[in-house]
Backbone as CSV, one residue per row, in Angstrom:
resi,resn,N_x,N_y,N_z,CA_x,CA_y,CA_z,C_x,C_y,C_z
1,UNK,117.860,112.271,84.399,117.024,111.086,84.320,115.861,111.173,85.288
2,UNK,115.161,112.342,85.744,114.591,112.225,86.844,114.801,112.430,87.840
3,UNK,115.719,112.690,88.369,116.329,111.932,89.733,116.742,113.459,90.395
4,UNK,115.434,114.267,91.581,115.955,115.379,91.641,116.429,114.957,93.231
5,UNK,116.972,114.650,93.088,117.504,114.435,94.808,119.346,115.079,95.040
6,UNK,119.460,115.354,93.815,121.128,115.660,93.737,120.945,116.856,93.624
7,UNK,122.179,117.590,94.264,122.251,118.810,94.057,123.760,119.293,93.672
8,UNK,123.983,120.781,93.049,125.088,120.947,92.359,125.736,121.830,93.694
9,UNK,127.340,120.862,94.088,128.233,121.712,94.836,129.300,122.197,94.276
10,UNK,129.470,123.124,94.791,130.822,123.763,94.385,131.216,124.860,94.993
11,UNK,133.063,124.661,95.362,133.597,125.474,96.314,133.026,126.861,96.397
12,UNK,133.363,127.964,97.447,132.904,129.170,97.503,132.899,129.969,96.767
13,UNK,134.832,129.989,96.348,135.078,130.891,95.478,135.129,130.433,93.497
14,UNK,134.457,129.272,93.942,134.668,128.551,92.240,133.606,129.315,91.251
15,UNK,133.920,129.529,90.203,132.980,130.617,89.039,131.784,129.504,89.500
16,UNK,130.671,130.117,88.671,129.012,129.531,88.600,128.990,129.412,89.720
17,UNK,129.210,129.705,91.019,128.679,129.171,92.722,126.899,129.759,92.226
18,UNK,127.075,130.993,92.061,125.709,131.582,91.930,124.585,130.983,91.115
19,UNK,125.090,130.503,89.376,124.162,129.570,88.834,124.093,128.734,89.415
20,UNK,124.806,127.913,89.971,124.705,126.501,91.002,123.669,126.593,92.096
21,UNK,123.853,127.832,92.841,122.182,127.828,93.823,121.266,128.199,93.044
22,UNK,121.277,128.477,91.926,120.172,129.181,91.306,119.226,127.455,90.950
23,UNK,120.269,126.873,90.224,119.960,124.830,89.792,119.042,124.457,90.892
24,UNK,120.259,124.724,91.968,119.738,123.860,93.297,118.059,124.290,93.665
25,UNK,118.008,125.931,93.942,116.841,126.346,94.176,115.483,126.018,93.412
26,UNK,115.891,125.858,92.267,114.947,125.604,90.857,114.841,123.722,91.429
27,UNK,115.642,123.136,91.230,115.855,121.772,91.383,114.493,121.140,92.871
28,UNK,114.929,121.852,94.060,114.071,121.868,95.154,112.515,122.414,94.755
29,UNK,112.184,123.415,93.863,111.044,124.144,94.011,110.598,122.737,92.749
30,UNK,110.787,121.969,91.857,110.532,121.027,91.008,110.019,120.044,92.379
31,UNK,111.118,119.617,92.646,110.887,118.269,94.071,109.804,118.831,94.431
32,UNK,109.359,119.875,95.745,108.244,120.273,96.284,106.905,120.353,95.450
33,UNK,106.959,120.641,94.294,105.938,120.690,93.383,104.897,119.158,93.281
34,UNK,106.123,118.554,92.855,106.325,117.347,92.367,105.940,116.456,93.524
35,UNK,106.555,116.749,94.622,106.045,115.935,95.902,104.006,116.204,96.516
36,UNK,103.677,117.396,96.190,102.542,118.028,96.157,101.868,117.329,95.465
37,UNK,101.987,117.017,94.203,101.182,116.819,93.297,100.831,115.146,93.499
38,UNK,101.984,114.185,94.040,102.080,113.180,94.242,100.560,113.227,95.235
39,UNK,100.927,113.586,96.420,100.252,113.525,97.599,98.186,113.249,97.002
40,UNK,98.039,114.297,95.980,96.796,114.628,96.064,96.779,113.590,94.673
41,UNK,97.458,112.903,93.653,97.175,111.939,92.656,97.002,110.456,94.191
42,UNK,97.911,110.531,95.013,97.401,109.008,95.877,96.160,109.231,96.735
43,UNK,95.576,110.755,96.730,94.271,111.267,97.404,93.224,111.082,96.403
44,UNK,93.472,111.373,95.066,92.260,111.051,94.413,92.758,109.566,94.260
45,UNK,93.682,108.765,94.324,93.285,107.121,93.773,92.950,106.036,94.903
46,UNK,92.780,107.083,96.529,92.317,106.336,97.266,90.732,106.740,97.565
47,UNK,90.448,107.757,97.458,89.244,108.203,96.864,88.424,107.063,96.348
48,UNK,88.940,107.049,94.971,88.189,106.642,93.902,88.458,104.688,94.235
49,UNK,89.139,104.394,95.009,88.994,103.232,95.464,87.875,103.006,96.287
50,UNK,87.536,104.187,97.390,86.254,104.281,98.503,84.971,103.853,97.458
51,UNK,84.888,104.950,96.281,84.028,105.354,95.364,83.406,103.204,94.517
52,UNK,84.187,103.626,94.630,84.451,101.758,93.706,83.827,100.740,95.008
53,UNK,84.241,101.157,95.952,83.811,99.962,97.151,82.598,99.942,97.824
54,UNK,82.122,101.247,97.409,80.794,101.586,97.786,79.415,100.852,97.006
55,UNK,78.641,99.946,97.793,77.941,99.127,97.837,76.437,100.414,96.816
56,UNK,75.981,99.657,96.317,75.274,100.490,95.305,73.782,100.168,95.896
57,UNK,73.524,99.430,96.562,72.481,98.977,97.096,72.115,99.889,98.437
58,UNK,73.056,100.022,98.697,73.302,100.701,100.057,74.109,102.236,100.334
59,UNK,74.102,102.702,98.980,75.097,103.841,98.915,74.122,105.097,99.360
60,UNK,74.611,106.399,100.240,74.078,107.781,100.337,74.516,108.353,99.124
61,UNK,73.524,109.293,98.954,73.730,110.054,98.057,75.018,110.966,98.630
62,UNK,74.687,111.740,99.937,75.266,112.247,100.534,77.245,111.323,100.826
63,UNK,76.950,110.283,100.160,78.282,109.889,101.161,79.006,109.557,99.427
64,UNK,78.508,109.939,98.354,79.103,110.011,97.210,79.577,111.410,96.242
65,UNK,78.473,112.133,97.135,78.726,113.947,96.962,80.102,113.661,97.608
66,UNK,80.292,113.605,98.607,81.444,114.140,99.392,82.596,113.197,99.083
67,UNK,83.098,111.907,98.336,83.642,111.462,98.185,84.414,112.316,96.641
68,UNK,83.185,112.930,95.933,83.092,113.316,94.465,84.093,114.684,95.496
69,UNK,83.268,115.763,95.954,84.096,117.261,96.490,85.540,116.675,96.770
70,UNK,86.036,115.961,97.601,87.136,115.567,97.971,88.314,115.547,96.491
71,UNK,87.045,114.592,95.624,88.375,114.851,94.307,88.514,115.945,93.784
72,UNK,87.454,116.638,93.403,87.510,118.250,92.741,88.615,118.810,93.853
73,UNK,88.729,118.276,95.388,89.489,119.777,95.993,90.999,119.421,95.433
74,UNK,91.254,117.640,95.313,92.729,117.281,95.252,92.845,117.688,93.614
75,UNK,92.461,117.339,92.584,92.011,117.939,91.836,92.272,119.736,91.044
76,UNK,91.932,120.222,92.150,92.195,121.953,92.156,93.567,121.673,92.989
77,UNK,94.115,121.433,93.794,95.348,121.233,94.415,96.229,120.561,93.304
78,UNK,96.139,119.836,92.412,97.003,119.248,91.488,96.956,120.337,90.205
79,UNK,95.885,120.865,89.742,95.976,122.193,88.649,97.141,123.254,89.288
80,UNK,96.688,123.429,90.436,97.422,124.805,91.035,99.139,124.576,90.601
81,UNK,99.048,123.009,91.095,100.502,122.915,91.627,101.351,122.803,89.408
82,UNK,100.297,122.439,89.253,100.406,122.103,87.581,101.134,123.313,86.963
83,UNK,100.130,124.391,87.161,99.892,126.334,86.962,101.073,127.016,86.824
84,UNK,101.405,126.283,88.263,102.479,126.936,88.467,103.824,127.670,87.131
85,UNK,103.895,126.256,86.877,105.285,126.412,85.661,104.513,126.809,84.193
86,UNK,105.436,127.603,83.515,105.036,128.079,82.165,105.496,127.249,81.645
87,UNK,105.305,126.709,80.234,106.426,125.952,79.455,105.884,126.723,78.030
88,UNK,107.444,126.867,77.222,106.705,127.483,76.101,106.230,127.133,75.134
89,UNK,105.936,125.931,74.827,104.532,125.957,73.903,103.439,126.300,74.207
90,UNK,103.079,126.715,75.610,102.079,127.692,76.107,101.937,129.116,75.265
């Protein structure tokens, strides 16, 4: 359901121990992804809140370039983290 915070235990000598870290490892590298991608979607929507609050009367050109680069970088940080995984209808 979503919910990667669980992980699969099981005794030492119990069959699948090995698929079980394999879950877990896969399970964590999803979370980290996933936590990444978060970070730079609340970077571009505080961004684009600056962008929005910015007085049009009174706006730099210069201070809307750099608000704009900031999203392209979170942006390229959210593709990367995207990239990462194949899925096969690719």
């Amino acid at each position: 359901h979503g919910d990667l915070s669980n992980s699969v235990s099981l005794r030492e000598k119990d069959e699948g121990k090995a698929l079980a870290e394999k879950i877990n490892l896969l399970n964590d590298n999803f979370a980290s992804n996933l936590k990444e991608i978060h970070r730079s979607c609340e970077a571009v929507n505080n961004l684009l809140n600056q962008y929005g609050n910015l007085d049009e009367k009174l706006i730099k050109p210069e201070d809307a370039t750099s608000i704009c680069q900031a999203i392209r970088t979170h942006n390229n940080k959210i593709r990367s983290h995207v990239s990462y995984f194949k899925l096969r209808c690719e």
